[in-house]
C-alpha positions in Angstrom: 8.8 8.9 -1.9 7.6 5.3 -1.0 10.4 3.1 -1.0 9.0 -0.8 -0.6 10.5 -4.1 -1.3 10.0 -6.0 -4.4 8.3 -9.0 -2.5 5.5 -7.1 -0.8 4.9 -5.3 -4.3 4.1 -8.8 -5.5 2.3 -9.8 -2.4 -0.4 -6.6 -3.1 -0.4 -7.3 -6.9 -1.4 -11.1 -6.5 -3.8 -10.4 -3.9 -5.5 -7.6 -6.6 -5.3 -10.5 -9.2 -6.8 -13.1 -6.9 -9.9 -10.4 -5.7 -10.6 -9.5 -9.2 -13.1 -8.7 -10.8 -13.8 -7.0 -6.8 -11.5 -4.2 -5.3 -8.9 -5.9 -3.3 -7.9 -4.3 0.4 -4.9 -4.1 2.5 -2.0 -2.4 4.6 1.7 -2.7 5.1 2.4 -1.9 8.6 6.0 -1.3 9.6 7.8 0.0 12.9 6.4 3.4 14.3 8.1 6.4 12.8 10.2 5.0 10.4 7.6 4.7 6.8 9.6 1.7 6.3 6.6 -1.1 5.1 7.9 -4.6 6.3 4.9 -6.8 6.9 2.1 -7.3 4.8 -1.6 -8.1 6.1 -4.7 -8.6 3.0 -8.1 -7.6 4.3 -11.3 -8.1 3.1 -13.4 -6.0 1.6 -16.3 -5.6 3.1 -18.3 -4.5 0.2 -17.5 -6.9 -2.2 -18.0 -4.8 -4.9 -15.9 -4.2 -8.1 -16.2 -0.5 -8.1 -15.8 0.4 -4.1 -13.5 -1.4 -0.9 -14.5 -1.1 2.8 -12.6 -2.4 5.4 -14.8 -4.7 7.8 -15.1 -2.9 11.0 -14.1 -6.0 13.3 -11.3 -6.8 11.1 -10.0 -3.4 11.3 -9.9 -2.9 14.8 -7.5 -6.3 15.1 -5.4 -5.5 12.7 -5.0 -1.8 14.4 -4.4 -3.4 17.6 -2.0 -6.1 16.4 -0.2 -2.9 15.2 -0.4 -1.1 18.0 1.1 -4.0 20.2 3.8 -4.4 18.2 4.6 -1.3 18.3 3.7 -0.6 14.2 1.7 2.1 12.2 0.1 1.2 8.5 2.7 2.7 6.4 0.8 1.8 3.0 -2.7 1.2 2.7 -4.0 -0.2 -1.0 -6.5 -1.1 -2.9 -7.1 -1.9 -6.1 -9.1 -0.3 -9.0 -10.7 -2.8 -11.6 -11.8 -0.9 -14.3 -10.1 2.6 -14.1 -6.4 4.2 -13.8 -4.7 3.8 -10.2 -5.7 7.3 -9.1 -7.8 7.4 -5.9 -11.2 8.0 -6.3 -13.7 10.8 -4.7 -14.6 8.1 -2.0 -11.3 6.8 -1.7 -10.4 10.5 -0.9 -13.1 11.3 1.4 -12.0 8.0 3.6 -8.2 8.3 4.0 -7.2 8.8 7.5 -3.8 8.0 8.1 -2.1 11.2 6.8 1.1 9.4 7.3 0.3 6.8 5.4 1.1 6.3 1.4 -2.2 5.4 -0.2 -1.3 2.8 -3.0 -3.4 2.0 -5.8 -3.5 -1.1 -8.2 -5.0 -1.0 -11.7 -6.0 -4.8 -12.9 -7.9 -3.5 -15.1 -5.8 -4.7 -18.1 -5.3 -8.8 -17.9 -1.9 -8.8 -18.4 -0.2 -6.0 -16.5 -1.0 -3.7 -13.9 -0.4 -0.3 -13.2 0.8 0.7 -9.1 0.8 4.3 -7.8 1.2 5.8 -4.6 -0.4 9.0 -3.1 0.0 11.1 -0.1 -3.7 12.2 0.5 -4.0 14.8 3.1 -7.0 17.0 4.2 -8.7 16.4 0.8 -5.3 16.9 -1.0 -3.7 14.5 -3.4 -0.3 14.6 -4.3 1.6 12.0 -6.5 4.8 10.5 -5.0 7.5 8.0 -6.8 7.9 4.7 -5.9 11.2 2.8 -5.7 11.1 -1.0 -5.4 14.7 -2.6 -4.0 15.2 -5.7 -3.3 16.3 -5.1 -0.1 16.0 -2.4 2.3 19.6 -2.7 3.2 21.1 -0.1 0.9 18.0 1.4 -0.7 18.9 5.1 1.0 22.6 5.2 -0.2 24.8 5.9 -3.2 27.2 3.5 -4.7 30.1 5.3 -3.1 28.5 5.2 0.4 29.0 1.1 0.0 32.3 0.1 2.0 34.9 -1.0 0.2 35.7 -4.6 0.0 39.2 -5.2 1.5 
C-alpha cells in the first residue's frame, strides 16, 4: 500500500495539469528504508511528448545524488498519461528500475478530474496497490483506539 500525504498528491496532480497536453515527470524521495514519501522534486521530461516521459539524463543524476546525500531513496516515481487510463504502459514497464519504488500514474485525460494509481512493477510484473491519502503522516498507521487518551 502507498500511504502519501494529501499535499504532495496535489503537488503531482498540478504539475500533470500544468505539463498537459505532454506527460508530466517526477519522484517523491523520502528517508532510506522507510517508503515514507516526504519531499517532492518535478522533472522534466526529456521527450516532450504527449504520449511518452524520459527523464533527462543530467537532471537525473542530481536529483539521485541530492538523494543519496541526504541520505533518501525515490519512494514514488510518476508520470502522467494524457490520453489513456493511469495503468503503466509497455515502455513505462520496460523502464522501471527502482523495484522499491511505487510507480504512480496520473490520468488528465478528462479536463475536469483525474484519475491516480499506484503500481509495484517488478521484473516485468505489475501489480495494483491502494492508495491512502492522510493528511498527515502522524497517525496514518494506527487505529482510533491506539490514539492516547486525552486526560
Amino acid at each position: 500500500m502507498l500511504t502519501i500525504r494529501h499535499d504532495l498528491v496535489d503537488a503531482m496532480v498540478a504539475h500533470a495539469r500544468r505539463d498537459h497536453p505532454d506527460e508530466a515527470c517526477g519522484v517523491v524521495a523520502g528517508p532510506v528504508g522507510s517508503n515514507r514519501p516526504e519531499r517532492f522534486i518535478e522533472m522534466a521530461n526529456a521527450e516532450r511528448s504527449t504520449t511518452f516521459y524520459r527523464f533527462d539524463a543530467a537532471e537525473q543524476l542530481r536529483v539521485w545524488r541530492a538523494m543519496d546525500a541526504a541520505d533518501e531513496e525515490p519512494v514514488v516515481i510518476y508520470h502522467s498519461h494524457t490520453a489513456t487510463e493511469a495503468y503503466p504502459s509497455r515502455t513505462d514497464i520496460s523502464y522501471a528500475s527502482q523495484p522499491d519504488a511505487h510507480y504512480v500514474l496520473i490520468s488528465t485525460r478528462k479536463p475536469d478530474t483525474h484519475e491516480l494509481r499506484s503500481y509495484r512493477i517488478i521484473d516485468g510484473e505489475v501489480t495494483e496497490e491502494p492508495v491512502d491519502v492522510v493528511e498527515s503522516y502522524m497517525f496514518s498507521h494506527t487505529g482510533a483506539d491506539d490514539v492516547p487518551d486525552a486526560s
